[in-house]
C-alpha positions in Angstrom: 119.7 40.8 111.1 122.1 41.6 108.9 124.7 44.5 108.1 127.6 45.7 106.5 129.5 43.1 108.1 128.3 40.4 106.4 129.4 41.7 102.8 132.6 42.9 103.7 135.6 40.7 105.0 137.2 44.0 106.9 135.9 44.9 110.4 137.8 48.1 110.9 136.7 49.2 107.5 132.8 49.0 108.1 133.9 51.0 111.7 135.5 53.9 109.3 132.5 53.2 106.8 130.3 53.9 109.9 132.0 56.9 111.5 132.8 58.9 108.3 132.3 57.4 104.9 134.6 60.5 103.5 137.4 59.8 105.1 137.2 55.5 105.3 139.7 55.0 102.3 137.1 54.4 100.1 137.7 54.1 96.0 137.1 57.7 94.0 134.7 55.9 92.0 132.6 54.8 95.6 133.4 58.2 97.2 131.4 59.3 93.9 128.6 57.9 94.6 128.0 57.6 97.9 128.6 62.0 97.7 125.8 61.7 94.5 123.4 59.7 97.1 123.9 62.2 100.1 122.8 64.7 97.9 119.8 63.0 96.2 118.9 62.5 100.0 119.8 65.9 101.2 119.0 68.3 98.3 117.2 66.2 95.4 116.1 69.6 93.1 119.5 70.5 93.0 120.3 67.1 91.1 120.6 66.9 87.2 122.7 65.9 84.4 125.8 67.3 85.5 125.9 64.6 88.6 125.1 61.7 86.8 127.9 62.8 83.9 130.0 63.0 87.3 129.2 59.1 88.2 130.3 58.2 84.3 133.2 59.9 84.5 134.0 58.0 87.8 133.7 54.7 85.6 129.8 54.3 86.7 128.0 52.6 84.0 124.2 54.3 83.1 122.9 50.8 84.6 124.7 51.2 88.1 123.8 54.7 88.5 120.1 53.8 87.4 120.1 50.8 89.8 122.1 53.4 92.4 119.2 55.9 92.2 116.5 53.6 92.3 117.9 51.9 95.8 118.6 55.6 97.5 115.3 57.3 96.8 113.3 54.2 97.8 115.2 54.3 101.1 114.4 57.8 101.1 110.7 57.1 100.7 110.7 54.0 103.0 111.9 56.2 105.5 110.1 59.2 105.4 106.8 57.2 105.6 108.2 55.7 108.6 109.5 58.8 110.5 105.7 60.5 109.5 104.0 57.9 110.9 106.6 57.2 114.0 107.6 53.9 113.5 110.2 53.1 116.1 114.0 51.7 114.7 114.0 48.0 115.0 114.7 46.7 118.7 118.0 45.2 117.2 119.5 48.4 115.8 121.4 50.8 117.5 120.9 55.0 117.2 122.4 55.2 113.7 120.9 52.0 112.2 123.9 49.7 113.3 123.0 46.0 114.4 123.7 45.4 117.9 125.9 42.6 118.9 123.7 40.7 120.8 125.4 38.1 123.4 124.8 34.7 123.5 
C-alpha cells in the first residue's frame, strides 16, 4: 500500500491535499497543473495549446507537462476500463481512493 504519505514529510498537508487541492497551499506552479489535469479528466476537447503555454508560463518544462499528460490520461483510461467492467476499489482503500490505516 502506498499513498501520499509516503512522499511527503507533512501529515496535515496530504489531509488539505485530500479535502481540497485548491485551497491546500499548494505552489502556483502545482496549482497549475493539478487545474490542467482536472480538466484533461473532466473536459479533454476543450484542451489545446493555450493550456499547455499556461503550464510553461508556470515554469513547467515541455518534458514535465509531456510526462504530466502521459500519467493523467493513462489514469484516466485505467479507470474507465475499470468502472465499465465494475471492478470493485481495492479492499484497502477508502471511498475516495485513500489508504486505510489498518491497526496492528
Amino acid at each position: 500500500m502506498h499513498d501520499l504519505r509516503a512522499e511527503v514529510a507533512d501529515d496535515e498537508l496530504v489531509d488539505r491535499f485530500a479535502a481540497d487541492w485548491r485551497t491546500a497551499g499548494l505552489d502556483n506552479a502545482t496549482v497549475a497543473l493539478l487545474d490542467h489535469a482536472e480538466r484533461l479528466t473532466r473536459d479533454p476537447a476543450s484542451m489545446g495549446a493555450d493550456d499547455v503555454a499556461i503550464l510553461s508560463a508556470a515554469g513547467w518544462s515541455e518534458r514535465a507537462i509531456h510526462d504530466a499528460v502521459q500519467v493523467c490520461s493513462y489514469f484516466n483510461y485505467i479507470n474507465r476500463i475499470a468502472d465499465a467492467l465494475g471492478v470493485e476499489p481495492e479492499p484497502w482503500m477508502d471511498e475516495v481512493g485513500r489508504v486505510i490505516q489498518q491497526s496492528t
